[in-house]
Each structure stands twice: as structure tokens, then as C-alpha cells.
C-alpha positions in Angstrom: 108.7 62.2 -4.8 111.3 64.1 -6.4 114.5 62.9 -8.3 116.9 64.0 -5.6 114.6 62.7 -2.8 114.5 59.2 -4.8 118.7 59.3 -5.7 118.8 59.7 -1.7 117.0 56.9 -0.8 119.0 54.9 -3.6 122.2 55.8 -1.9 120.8 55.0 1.5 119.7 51.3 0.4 123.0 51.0 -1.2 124.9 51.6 2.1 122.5 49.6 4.5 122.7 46.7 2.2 126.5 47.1 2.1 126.5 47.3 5.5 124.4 44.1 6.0 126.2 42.2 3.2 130.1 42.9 5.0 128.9 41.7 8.5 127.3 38.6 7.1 130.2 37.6 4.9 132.9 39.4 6.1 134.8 36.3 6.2 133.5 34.4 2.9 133.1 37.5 0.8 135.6 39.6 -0.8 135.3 43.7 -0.7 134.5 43.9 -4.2 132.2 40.9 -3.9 130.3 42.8 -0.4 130.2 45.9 -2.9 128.2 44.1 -5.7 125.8 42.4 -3.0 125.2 45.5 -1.8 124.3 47.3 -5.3 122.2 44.4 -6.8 120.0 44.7 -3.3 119.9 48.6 -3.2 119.2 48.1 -6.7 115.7 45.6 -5.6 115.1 48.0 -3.2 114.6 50.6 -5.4 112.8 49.1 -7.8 109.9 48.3 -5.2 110.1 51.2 -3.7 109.2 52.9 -7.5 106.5 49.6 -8.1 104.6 50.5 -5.3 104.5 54.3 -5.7 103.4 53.2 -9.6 100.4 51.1 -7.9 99.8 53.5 -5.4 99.6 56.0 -7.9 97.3 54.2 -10.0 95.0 53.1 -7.0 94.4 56.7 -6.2 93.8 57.2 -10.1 90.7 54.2 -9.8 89.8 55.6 -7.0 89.2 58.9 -8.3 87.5 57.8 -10.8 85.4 56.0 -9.1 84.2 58.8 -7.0 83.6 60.6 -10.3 81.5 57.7 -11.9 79.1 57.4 -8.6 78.8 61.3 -8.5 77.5 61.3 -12.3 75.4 58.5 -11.7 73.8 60.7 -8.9 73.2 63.1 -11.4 71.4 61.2 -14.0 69.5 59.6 -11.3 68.4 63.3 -10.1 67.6 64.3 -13.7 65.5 61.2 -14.4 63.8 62.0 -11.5 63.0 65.8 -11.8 62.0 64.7 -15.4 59.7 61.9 -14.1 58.2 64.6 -11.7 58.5 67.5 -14.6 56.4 65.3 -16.8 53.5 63.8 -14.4 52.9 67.7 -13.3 52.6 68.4 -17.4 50.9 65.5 -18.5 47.9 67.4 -19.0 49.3 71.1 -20.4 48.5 69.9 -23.8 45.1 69.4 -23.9 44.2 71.9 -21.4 45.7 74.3 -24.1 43.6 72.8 -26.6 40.3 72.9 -24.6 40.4 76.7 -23.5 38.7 77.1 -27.2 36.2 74.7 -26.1 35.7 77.2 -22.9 35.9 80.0 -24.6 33.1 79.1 -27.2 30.4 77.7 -24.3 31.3 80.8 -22.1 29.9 83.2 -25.2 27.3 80.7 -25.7 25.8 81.0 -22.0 26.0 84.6 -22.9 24.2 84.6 -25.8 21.4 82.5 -24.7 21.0 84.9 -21.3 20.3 88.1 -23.8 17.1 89.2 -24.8 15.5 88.4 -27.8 18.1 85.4 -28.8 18.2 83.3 -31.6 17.6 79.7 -31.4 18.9 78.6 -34.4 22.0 80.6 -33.7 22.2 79.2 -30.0 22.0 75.7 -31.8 24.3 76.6 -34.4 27.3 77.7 -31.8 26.4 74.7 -29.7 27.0 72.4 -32.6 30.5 74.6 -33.5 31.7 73.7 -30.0 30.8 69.8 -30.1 33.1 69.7 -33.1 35.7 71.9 -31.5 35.5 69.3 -28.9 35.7 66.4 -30.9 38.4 67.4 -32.9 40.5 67.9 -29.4 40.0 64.2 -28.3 40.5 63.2 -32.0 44.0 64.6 -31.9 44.8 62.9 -28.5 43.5 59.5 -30.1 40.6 59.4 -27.6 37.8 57.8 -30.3 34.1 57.3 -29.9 32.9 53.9 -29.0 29.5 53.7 -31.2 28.7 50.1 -31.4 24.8 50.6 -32.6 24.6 46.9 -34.8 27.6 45.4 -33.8 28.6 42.3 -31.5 28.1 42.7 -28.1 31.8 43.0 -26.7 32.2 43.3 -22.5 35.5 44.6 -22.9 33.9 48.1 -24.8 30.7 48.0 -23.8 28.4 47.5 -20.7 24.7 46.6 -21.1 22.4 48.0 -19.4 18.8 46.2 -20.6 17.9 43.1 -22.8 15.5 43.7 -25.5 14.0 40.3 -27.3 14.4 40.7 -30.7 13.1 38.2 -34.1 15.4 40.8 -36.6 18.7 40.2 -34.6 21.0 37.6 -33.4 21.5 37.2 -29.7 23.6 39.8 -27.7 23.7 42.3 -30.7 23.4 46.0 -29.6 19.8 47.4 -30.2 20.6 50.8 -28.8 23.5 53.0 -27.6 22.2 54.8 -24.7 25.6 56.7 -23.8 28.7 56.4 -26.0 31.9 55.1 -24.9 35.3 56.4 -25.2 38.7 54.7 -25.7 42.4 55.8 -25.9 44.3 53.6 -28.0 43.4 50.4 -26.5 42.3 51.3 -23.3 38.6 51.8 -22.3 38.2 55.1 -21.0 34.5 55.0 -20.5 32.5 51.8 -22.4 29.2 52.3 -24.2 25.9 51.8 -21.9 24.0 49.6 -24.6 21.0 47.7 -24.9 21.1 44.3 -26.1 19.1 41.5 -27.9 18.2 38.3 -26.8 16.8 35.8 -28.0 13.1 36.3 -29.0 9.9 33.6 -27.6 8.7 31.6 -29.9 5.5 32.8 -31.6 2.4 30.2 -30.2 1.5 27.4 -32.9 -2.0 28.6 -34.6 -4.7 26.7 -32.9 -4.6 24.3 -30.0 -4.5 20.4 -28.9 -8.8 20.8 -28.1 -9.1 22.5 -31.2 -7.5 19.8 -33.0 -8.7 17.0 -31.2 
């Protein structure tokens, strides 16, 4: 609202609350008395009138920002989200990178043992190359060996497969590692197929109760 629009409006009040103020007291009041009545209510008038266009004003300013709070929070939703999806469609792009060596080296390796007059101990020799290769890709992804020949029997690494009775070993000690297990960090990826001890017969007491007698 401009100043001229707000000075008419002023003036307006002014002369309705005149008005109002010399019919009610035309006979109690005095002109100059009316004339004061009237200013001091044009004057309240006013003064709302400019309150309520401040709050007005200000509610359209919350308001505003409002919209412009939920519309970012859209956004950041959206970009978590495509990130989420960005990164489960990825997950793998590093180590897939890594292992095209590992490819590559059995590929020349099939290739090598399909030619004529090939070398064993080179075929054997390449094969053992790529096993390392190998290795040293799940060794940089923290995927280690589980290898628990001599150790505790643990259920939570390993999974036996056959019981072995055994004099040399305590009971459920692992005799033999039959496939190796894996683990990432602390979770089993694969556990280790073992073969455990148990606890051995006793050996018969040397000669018996007729034999005695």
C-alpha cells in the first residue's frame, strides 16, 4: 500500500470517527472536544490497520519460507536416495576392477595349456601367479582366510564335517581343514569344513578277569 493510498484512508477514519463522535455527543461534547475524539480514534485506526499489514506481511514471509524449507528437504531426500541407489548398483565396481587381472591371467593360462607341446612346470607356475593375484584382491577388501588346522573348534567360523578319535588332541580340536573358510571383518562369509577330535576309547587293560583269576 502506498503512502498516499495509506494518508487517504487516515483522512477517511478521521472524518467517520468525527462523524460518529458529533452525533453521539453532540450535546455533551464541545467542537474542539468532537475534533480530538475523532483524531485519537482515526489515529487507533490507523495504527491497526499498519499492525495487521506488518503481520500479514510477516505471515506471508513464514510462509514462504516454509515452502522453501519443505522443497529443499525434498531435495536432500531425492539425493540420499539416488545416492543409496548410486551406491548398491556400484557396490561391486571395485573389485570387479581388481579381478579382470585375475581373468585375464586364467584366460592365457587355458590358452597355454590347449597348445601343443606345453610346459607343465610353466602351466603350474602361472597357475600359482594367479592364486596370488587372487589372494592379494580379497586381502585388500579385508576378506581373510579361515585356516583353523590346530585350533579350538569354534561353530561360529567353522562347520565340522567328521569326528576323528584322537589320544594326541583334546576334544573338538581341528584334525583337518577340508575346505577353508572365508570371513570379511567379522562376518563369516563361508566357514571352514573341518574335521574334528573326540575323545579317544580307552586302550583295554592287559590281560583279563579269567586270566587273573
Amino acid at each position: 500500500m502506498s503512502d498516499k493510498q495509506r494518508e487517504a484512508e487516515r483522512k477517511q477514519a478521521e472524518e467517520e470517527a468525527r462523524s460518529e463522535a458529533q452525533t453521539a455527543g453532540n450535546d455533551e461534547q464541545t467542537p474542539e472536544e468532537g475534533n480530538e475524539a475523532a483524531e485519537e480514534a482515526a489515529d487507533e485506526v490507523a495504527e491497526l490497520r499498519q499492525a495487521l499489514e506488518q503481520a500479514q506481511a510477516k505471515a506471508e514471509e513464514n510462509w514462504n519460507e516454509c515452502l522453501r524449507a519443505r522443497a529443499e528437504m525434498q531435495n536432500i531426500q531425492r539425493r540420499a536416495q539416488a545416492d543409496v541407489e548410486k551406491a548398491r548398483k556400484y557396490a561391486v565396481e571395485k573389485i570387479a576392477g581388481d579381478l579382470l587381472g585375475v581373468k585375464d591371467s586364467l584366460e592365457m593360462g587355458v590358452k597355454a595349456a590347449t597348445d601343443e607341446g606345453a610346459d607343465p612346470q610353466k602351466l603350474l607356475e602361472g597357475s600359482e601367479l594367479t592364486l596370488k593375484m587372487l589372494s592379494q584382491v580379497l586381502e585388500r577388501f579385508n576378506v581373510e582366510e579361515v585356516n583353523p588346522e590346530g585350533e579350538r573348534f569354534n561353530p561360529e567360523y567353522h562347520e565340522a564335517v567328521a569326528a576323528q578319535p584322537s589320544h594326541q588332541h583334546e576334544p573338538n580340536t581341528v584334525l583337518n581343514v577340508m575346505q577353508k573358510g572365508y570371513a570379511l571383518h567379522d562376518r563369516v562369509l563361508r566357514p571352514a569344513m573341518v574335521v574334528v577330535s573326540q575323545k579317544a576309547p580307552e586302550p583295554p587293560q592287559s590281560g583279563s578277569i579269567d586270566e587273573q583269576a
